[in-house]
N, C-alpha and C positions, 0 to 999 in steps of 0.2 A: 783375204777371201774367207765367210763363213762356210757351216754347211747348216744351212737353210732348212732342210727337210730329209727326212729319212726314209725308205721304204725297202723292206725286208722278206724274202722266201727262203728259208732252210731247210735243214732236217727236221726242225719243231713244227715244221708248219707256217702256213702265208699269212703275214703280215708281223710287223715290226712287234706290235704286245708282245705276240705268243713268242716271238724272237728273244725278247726280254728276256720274259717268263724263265724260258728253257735253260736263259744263262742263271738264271736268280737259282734255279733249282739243283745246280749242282750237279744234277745227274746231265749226263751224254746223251746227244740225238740223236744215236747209233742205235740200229735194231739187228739181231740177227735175218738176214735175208736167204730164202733156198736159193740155189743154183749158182751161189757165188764165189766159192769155195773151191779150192785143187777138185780139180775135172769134173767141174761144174755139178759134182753130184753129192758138195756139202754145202754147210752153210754158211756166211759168212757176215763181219761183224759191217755196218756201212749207214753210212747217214743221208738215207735218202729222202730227197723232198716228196712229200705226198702228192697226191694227184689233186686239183683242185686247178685255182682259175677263172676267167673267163673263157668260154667253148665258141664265145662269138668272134677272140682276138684271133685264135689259131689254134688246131688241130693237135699242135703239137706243145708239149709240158713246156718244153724250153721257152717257146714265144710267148705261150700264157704266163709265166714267170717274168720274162722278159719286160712284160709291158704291166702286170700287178704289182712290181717294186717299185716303177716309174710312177704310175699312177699314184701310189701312194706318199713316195717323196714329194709329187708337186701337189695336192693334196695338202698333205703335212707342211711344206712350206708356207703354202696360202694362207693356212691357218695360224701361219706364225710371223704373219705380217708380210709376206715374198708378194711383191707384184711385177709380174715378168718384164726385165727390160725391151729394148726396139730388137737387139739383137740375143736369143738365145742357141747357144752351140749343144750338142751331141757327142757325149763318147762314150764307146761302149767298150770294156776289157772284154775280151775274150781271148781262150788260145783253140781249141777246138772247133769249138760252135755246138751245133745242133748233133750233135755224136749220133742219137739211138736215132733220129729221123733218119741220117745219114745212112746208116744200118742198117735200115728197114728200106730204102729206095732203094739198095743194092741186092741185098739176100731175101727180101720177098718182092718186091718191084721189077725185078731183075734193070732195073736203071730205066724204068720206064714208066710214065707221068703223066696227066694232066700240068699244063704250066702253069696254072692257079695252084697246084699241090707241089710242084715242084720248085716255084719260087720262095718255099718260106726255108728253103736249105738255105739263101745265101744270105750270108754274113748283113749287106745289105737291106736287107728287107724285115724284120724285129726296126730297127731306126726307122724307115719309111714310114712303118705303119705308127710310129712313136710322132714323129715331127705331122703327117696328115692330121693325127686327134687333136694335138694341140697348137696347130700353127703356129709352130717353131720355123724359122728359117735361117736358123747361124751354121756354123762352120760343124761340119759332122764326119766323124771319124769311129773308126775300129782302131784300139791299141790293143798289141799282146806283146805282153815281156815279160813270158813263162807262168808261173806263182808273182811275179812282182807285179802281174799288168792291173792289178786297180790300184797300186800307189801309182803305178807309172802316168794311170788316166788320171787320180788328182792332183799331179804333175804337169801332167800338160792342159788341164784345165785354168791350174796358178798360171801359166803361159799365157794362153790365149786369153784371159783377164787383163793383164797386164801390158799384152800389146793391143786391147782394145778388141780384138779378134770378135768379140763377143762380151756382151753384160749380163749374161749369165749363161753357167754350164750345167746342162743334166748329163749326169756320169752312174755308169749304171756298169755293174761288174756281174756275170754271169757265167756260171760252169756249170753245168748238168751232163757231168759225163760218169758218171761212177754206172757203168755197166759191169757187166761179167769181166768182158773181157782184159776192158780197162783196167779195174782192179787186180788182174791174174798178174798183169806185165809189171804193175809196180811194187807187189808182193815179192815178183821175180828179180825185180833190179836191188829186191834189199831195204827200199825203203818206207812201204806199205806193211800194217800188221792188220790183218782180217781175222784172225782165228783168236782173238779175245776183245774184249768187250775194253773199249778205246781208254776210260782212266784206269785201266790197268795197264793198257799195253803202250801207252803214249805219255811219257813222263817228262816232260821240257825240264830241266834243271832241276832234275830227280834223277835218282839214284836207280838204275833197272830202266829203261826206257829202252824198246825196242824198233821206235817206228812210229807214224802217223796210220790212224781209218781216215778212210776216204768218205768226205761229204759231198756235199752239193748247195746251191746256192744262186740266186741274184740279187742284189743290194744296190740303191740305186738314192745319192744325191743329188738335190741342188743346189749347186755354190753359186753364191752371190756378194756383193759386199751392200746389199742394201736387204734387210729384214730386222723386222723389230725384236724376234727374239730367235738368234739363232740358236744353235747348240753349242756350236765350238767353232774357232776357229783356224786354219789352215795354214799355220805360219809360215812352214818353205818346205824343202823336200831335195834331194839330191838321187840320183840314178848313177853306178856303174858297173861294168862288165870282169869279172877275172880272167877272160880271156886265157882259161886254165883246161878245163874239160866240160866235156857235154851235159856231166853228171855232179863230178864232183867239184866239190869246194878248193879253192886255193888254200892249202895246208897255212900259207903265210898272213893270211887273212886280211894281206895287206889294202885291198882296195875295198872290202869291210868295213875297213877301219874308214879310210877315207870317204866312203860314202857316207857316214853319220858325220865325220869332221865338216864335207862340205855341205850335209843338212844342215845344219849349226851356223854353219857363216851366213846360208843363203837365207832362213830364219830370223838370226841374228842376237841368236840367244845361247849362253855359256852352255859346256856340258854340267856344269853345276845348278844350271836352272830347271836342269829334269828331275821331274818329280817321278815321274811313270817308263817305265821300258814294259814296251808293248810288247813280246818278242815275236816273231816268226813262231818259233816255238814245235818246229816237225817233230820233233824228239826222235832223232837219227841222232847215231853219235855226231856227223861230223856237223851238224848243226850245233847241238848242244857245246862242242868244243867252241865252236866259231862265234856264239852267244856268249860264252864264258868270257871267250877275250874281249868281245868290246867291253862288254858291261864293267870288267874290271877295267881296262886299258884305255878307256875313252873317260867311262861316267866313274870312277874309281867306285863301282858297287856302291855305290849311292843311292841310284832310285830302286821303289817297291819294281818286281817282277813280274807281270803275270801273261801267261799264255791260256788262248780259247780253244785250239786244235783239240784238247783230250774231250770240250763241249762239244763242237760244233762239227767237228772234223777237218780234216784239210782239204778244202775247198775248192784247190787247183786255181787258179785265174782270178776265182770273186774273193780267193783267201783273206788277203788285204780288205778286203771291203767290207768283208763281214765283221771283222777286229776293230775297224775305226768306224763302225757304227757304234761299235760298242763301246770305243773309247767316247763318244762324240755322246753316246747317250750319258756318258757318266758323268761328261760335264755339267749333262742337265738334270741329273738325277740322284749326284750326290754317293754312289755307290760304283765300286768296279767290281764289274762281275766274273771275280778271278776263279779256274777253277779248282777244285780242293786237292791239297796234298795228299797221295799217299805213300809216297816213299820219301827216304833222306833226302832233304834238300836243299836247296841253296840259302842261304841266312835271309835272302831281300826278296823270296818268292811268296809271295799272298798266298795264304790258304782258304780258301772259298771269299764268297761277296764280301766284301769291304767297305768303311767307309770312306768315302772319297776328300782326299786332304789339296784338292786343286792344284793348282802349278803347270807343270809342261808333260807333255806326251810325246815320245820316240815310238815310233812306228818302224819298226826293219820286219823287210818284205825280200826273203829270196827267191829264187827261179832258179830251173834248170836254166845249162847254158851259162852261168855264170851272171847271170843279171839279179843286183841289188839294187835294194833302194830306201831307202828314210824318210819318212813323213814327220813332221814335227808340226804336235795339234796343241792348241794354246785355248783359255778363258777366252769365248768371242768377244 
């Protein structure tokens, strides 16, 4: 399975360039925001997408993103030789959904709607309006599996490929929830830093790392195994649970480990054939510890290192998606766009853009709840 086309909304701004761009520049997508800050009357650090859009898809930011990543992945594939099989499928990550709608139909709507305004809440409905414009009719799905759900969606897109389910998948990963409040509760749980400016306060496999800023995002492929030039390809992918706590990581990091081992097999490619470890990269210690071990105890600190969260922020749900676009562009562009060190760091951690030396890509993608996962992305 390739990934055929790309389409991109961040904190940089909509579409895939400026997506680039923002990583090429080193600097963070984070802006200070008012009202976001302990009791709502400071300001805080957050990576929000602008407003922008089609106004004619939906009312709301999240649906107009929803459907401007889409459009632009098929788009971008078209352009890159993609002619839609008989059968095209649908998946979309999410874990939330439409957060600020949702929060405006309750505390200024008091839960009350016109049903033209009230059906762009369900989860259903961004796809409806996706599969109408382009007469899509394969198998369509919502996945969420925490922070892992868009490895999880190019996971089960390898699936539905493979059992014919469909010839081709549009996978579109989506969070737009970094509100006030959202941000208060993950400041509160320990693992959010708002009150400094994110390559300060989010250090993956650095030395002082205190925490992830919160961004936003939709990113949105489509996988195919027939296009004349794709970006990269989709080697295999493994998913499993610690079945430990709602929050925290398994101290033992034992099914960690084994979720990159059964990446690997189901791939079919050595841990000595990684070139790249994409990390998660939250910069919480007990990520940082649980990155430590694989990369030593799987890949024996082998491949270059790099994490996007201190760029782009942590994404929630589209995390995963917004990382392997950007692994997927560097296959076709020659460059990873890691971002810059500023604290002691690990000996195999990239410090800003690089040039890109090909080979294999490891992709680990955690979740609350205890859900992992591994993507392994290869030369298409």
């Amino acid at each position: 399975m390739t990934i055929a086309g790309i389409g991109a909304v961040t904190g940089y701004g909509w579409g895939r360039e400026t997506f680039w761009q923002g990583l090429l520049s080193g600097a963070s997508a984070a802006s200070t925001q008012s009202g976001y800050g302990p009791g709502r009357d400071q300001d805080a650090w957050v990576s929000l997408v602008p407003d922008g859009g089609d106004p004619q898809v939906s009312a709301s930011r999240y649906g107009r993103a929803v459907h401007a990543a889409a459009r632009e992945a098929i788009t971008d594939a078209r352009d890159r030789g993609w002619q839609p099989g008989r059968t095209v499928g649908l998946l979309h990550a999410i874990v939330l959904g439409d957060v600020a709608n949702w929060r405006d139909f309750y505390l200024i709507d008091n839960g009350h709607r016109r049903s033209r305004d009230y059906l762009p809440l369900l989860p259903s409905t961004p796809i409806s309006v996706l599969l109408q414009e382009f007469g899509f009719h394969g198998p369509t799905m919502n996945v969420s599996a925490a922070c892992s759900s868009a490895n999880v969606a190019l996971i089960t897109a390898k699936l539905w490929l493979n059992a014919g389910m469909a010839d081709d998948v549009l996978c579109v990963a989506t969070d737009l929830s970094a509100t006030p409040d959202m941000v208060e509760h993950f400041v509160q749980l320990g693992a959010s830093v708002a009150d400094a400016e994110p390559l300060q306060a989010c250090r993956p496999f650095q030395a002082g790392s205190r925490g992830f800023g919160i961004g936003e995002a939709s990113v949105a492929f489509v996988l195919t195994r027939s296009a004349d030039r794709p970006y990269a390809a989709v080697l295999g992918g493994a998913m499993t649970n610690d079945a430990y706590h709602v929050i925290s990581v398994d101290p033992s990091h034992e099914r960690i480990l084994d979720c990159a081992r059964r990446a690997l097999a189901d791939a079919g490619v050595r841990a000595t054939d990684v070139t790249y470890f994409n990390a998660h990269g939250s910069g919480t210690r007990q990520c940082d510890v649980a990155e430590h071990h694989l990369v030593g105890h799987v890949f024996a600190d082998r491949p270059h290192i790099y994490a996007l969260k201190p760029l782009v922020g942590h994404c929630q749900g589209a995390s995963a998606a917004v990382e392997v676009a950007a692994a997927a562009l560097s296959y076709d562009r020659g460059i990873v766009p890691a971002a810059p060190i500023v604290a002691s760091a690990h000996p195999r951690l990239l410090d800003g853009a690089a040039a890109f030396e090909g080979g294999i890509t490891a992709k680990l993608s955690l979740g609350m709840g205890g859900n992992n996962s591994v993507v392994l992305l290869g030369a298409a």
